[in-house]
C-alpha positions as CSV (number, residue, x, y, z in Angstrom):
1,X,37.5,-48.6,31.7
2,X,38.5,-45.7,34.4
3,X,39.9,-48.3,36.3
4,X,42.2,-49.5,33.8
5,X,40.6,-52.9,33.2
6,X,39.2,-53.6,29.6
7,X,35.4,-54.2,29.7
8,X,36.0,-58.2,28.9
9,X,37.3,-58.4,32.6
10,X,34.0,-57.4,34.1
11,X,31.3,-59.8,35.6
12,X,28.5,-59.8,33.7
13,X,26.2,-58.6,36.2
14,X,28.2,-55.6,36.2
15,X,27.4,-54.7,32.6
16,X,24.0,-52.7,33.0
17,X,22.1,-50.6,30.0
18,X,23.9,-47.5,31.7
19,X,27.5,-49.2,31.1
20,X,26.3,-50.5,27.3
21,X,25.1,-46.7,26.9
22,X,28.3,-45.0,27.7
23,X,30.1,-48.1,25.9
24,X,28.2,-46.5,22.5
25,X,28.5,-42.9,23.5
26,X,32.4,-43.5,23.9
27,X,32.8,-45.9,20.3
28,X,30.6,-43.7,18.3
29,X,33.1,-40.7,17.7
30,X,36.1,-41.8,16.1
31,X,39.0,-39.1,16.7
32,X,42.2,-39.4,14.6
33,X,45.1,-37.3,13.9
34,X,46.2,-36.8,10.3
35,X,49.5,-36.6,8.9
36,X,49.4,-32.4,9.5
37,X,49.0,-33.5,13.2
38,X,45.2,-32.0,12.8
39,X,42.5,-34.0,15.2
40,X,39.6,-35.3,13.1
41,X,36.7,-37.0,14.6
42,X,34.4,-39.0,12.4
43,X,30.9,-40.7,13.5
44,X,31.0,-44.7,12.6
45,X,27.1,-45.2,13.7
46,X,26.6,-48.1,11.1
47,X,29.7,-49.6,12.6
48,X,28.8,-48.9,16.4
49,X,25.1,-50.2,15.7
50,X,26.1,-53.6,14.3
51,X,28.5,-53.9,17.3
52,X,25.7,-53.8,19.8
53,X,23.1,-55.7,17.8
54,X,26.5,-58.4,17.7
55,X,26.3,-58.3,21.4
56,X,22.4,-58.1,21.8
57,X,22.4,-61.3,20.2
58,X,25.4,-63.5,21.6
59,X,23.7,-62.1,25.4
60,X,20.4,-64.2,23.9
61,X,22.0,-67.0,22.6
62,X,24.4,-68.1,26.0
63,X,20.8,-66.9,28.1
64,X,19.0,-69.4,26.1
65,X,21.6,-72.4,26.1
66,X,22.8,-71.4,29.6
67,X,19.2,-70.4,31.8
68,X,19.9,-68.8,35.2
69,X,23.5,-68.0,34.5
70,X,22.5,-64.6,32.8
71,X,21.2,-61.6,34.1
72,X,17.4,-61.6,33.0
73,X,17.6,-58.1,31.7
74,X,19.9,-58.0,28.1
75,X,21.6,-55.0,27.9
76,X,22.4,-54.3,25.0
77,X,18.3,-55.0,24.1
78,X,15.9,-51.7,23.5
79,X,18.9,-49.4,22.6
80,X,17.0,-47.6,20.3
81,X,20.0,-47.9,17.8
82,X,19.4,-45.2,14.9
83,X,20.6,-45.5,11.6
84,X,22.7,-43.2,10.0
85,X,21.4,-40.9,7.2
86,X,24.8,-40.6,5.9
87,X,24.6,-41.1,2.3
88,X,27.5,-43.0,0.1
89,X,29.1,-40.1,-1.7
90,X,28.5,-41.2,-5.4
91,X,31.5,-41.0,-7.9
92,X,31.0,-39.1,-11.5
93,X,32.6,-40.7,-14.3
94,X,34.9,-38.3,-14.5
95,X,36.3,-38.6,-11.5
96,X,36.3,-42.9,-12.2
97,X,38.5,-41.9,-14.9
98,X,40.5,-39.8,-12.9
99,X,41.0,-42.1,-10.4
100,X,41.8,-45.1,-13.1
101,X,44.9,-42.7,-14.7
102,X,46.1,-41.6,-10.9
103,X,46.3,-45.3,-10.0
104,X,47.7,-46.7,-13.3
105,X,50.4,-43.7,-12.8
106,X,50.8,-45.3,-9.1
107,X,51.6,-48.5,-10.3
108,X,48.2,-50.0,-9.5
109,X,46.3,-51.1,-12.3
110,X,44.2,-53.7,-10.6
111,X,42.6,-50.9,-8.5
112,X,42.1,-49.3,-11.7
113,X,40.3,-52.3,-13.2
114,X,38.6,-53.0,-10.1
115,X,36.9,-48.9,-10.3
116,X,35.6,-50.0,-13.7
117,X,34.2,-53.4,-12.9
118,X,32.5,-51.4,-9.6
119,X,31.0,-48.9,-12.2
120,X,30.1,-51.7,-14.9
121,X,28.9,-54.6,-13.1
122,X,27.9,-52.9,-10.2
123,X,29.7,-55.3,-8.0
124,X,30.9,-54.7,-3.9
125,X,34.4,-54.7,-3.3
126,X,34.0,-58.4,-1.8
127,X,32.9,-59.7,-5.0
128,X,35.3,-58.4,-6.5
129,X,38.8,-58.5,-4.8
130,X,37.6,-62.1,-2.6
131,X,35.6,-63.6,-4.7
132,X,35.9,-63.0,-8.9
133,X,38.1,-66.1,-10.1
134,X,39.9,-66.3,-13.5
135,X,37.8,-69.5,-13.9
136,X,34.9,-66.9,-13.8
137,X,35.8,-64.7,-16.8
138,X,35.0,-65.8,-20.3
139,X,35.5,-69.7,-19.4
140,X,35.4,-72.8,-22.0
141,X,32.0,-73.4,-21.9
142,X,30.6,-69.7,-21.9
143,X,33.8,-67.7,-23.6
144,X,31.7,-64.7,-24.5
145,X,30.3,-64.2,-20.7
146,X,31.1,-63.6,-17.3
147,X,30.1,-65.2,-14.1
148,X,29.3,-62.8,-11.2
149,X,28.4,-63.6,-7.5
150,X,26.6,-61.1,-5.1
151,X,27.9,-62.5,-2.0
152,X,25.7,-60.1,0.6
153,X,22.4,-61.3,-1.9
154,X,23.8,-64.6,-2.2
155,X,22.8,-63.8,-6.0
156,X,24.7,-64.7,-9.1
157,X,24.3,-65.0,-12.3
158,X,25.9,-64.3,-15.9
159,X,26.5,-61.5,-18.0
160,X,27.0,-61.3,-21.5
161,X,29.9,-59.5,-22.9
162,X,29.2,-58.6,-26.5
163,X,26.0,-57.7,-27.8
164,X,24.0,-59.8,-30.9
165,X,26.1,-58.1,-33.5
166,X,28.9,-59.1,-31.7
167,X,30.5,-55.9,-30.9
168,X,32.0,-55.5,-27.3
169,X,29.7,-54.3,-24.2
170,X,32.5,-53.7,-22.4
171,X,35.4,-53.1,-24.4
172,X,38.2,-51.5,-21.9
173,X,37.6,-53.4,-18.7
174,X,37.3,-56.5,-21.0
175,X,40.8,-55.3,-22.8
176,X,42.3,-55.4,-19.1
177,X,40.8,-58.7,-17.8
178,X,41.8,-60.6,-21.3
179,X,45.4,-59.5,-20.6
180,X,45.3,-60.4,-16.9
181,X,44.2,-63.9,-17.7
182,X,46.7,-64.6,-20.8
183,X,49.1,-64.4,-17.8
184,X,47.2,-66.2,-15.4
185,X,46.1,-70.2,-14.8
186,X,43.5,-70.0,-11.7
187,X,42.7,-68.1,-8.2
188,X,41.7,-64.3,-7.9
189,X,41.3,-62.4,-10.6
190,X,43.0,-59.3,-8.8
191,X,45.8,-59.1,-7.0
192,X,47.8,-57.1,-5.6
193,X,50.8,-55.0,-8.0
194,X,53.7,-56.0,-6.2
195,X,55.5,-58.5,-4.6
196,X,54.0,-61.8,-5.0
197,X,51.1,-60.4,-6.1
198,X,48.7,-61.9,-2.9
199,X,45.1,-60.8,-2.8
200,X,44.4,-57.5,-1.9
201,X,42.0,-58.7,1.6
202,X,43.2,-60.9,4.3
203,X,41.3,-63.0,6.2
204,X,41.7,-63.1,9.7
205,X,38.6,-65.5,9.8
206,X,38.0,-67.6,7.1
207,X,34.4,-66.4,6.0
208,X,35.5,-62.3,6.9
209,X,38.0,-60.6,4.6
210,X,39.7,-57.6,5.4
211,X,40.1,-54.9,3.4
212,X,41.6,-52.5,5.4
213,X,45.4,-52.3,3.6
214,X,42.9,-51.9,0.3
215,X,41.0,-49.0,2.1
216,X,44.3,-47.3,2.5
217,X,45.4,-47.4,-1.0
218,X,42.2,-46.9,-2.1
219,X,42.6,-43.0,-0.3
220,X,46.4,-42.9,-1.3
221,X,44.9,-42.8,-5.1
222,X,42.2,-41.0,-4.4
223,X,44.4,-38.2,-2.5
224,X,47.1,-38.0,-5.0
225,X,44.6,-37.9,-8.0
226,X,43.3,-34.3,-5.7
227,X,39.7,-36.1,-6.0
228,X,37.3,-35.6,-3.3
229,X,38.4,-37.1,0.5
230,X,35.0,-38.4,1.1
231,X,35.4,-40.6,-2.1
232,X,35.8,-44.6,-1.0
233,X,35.8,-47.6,-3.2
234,X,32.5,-48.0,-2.8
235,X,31.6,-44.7,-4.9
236,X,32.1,-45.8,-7.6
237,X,30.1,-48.2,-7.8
238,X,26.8,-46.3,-6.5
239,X,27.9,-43.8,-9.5
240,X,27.6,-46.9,-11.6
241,X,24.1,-47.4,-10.3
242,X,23.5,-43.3,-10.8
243,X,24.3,-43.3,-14.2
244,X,21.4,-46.1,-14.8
245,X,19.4,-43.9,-13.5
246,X,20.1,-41.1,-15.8
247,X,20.6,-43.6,-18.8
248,X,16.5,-44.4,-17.9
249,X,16.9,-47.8,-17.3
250,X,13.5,-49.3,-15.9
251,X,13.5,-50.9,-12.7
252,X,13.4,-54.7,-14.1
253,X,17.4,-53.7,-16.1
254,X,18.2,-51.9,-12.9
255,X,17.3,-55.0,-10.7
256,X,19.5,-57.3,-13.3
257,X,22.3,-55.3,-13.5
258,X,22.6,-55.1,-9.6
259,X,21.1,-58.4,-9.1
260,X,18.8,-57.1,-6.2
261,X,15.4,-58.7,-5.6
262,X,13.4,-55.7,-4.8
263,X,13.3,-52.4,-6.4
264,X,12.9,-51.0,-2.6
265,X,16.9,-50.8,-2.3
266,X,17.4,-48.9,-5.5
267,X,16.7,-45.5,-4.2
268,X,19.7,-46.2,-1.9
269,X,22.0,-46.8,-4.7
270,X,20.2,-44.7,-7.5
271,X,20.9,-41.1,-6.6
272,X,18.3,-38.4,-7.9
273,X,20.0,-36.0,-10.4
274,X,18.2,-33.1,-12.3
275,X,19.3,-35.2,-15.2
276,X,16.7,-37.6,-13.9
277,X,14.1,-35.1,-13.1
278,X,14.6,-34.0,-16.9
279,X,14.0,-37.0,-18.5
280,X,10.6,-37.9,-16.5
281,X,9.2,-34.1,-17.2
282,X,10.2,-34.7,-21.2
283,X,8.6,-38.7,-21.0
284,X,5.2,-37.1,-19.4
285,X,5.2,-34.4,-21.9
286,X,5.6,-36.6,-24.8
287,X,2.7,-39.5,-23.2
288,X,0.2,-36.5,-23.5
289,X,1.3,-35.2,-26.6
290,X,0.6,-38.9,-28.1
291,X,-2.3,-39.1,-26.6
292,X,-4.0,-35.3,-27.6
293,X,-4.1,-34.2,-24.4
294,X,-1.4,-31.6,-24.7
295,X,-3.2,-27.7,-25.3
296,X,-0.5,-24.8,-26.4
């Protein structure tokens, strides 16, 4: 605050909508200075709007349990929060395999193998650094599978790792994963390349990981393989999704691969490419050729 006190120390009835406004003004521009000493400022919106939903909804929860001890008026209610139209920048595989060799040559495989199971199985980088087990790849019972778990969906389910013929579905990121489990008995699946090898998140609470030493080597490899700075983690796997799209996958594959329940979310995920728009004008023009309709 001006004064010098944080906003915790304040009485309740001293945060109005005025204060929660300035609060989001003053959060929603995030200035750093990079290693050239340049400022950069970067809007976190998503970030910023979860925070004041947070609050909107612990104000209702002590105004319900605790009546008369509120304010009547919430805040942090009727913010008119807006989303941000900021899209995911979406990863091309060749810049996954850049980004593979760069972190290979850096001494970080598991980042590496974790780009490629983001770009094959689609998964979020919670599912895969805080939740894939050893017990989940290719166990006893099912040694031609592997389990996966959508934590935000809470869907799982299991995918099948050679085809009917028998032939690999997935032969380099299986090649990696068999030859981190010859040398592993249980926990994570990934770890860290150094050291004791500890997960790559910590977990300040037990439920939340944090990924933000990840995030930073993450950028390190990205930087040092001179791939784009707006690249994160999570690129690569909406370039996973992308190249479904131009591979023509219908809705129902798209929805298994990603495990999502409603084909609603794909467009977020499934970025239009000319590619795309290619493939639909040739599958019209070949229905109406097989049904007569097409004059020339």
């Amino acid at each position: 605050m001006k004064d010098g006190k944080r906003l915790g120390e304040k009485r309740l009835s001293a945060i109005d909508t005025a204060l929660t406004d300035d609060l989001y003004e003053k959060l929603l521009i995030l200035k750093i200075t990079d290693a050239k000493g340049n400022l950069i400022e970067r809007e976190r919106r998503t970030t910023v709007n979860h925070a004041m939903k947070s609050c909107r909804r612990a104000w209702n929860v002590v105004a319900r349990r605790h009546p008369g001890k509120l304010p009547l008026v919430n805040p942090f209610a009727q913010m008119g929060l807006r989303s941000s139209n900021r899209e995911t920048p979406t990863a091309t595989y060749e810049e996954l395999l850049a980004f593979r060799a760069k972190a290979v040559a850096l001494g970080l495989p598991s980042l590496a193998t974790a780009a490629l199971i983001g770009w094959e199985w689609l998964q979020r980088e919670t599912d895969i650094f805080a939740t894939f087990d050893v017990s989940h790849y290719r166990p006893k019972e099912r040694p031609n599978m592997v389990r996966v778990v959508d934590e935000k969906t809470k869907q799982e389910g299991w995918i099948p790792l050679l085809d009917d013929a028998g032939a690999p579905l997935y032969p380099e990121l299986m090649a990696e994963l068999d030859a981190i489990k010859r040398d592993r008995i249980g926990g994570l699946m990934l770890c860290r390349d150094w050291g004791n090898r500890v997960p790559w998140p910590t977990w300040p609470k037990p439920d939340q990981p944090d990924f933000t030493h990840l995030s930073r080597k993450v950028k390190e490899v990205i930087r040092a393989a001179n791939l784009r700075d707006q690249l994160s983690f999570t690129s690569f796997r909406h370039g996973g999704f992308t190249e479904g799209g131009d591979a023509e996958l219908t809705d129902r594959e798209m929805l298994a691969q990603g495990r999502h329940t409603t084909v609603k979310v794909l467009p977020k995920y499934t970025k239009r490419t000319t590619r795309q728009i290619v493939n639909g004008a040739k599958k019209r023009r070949a229905a109406r050729t097989k049904d007569g309709h097409l004059s020339e």
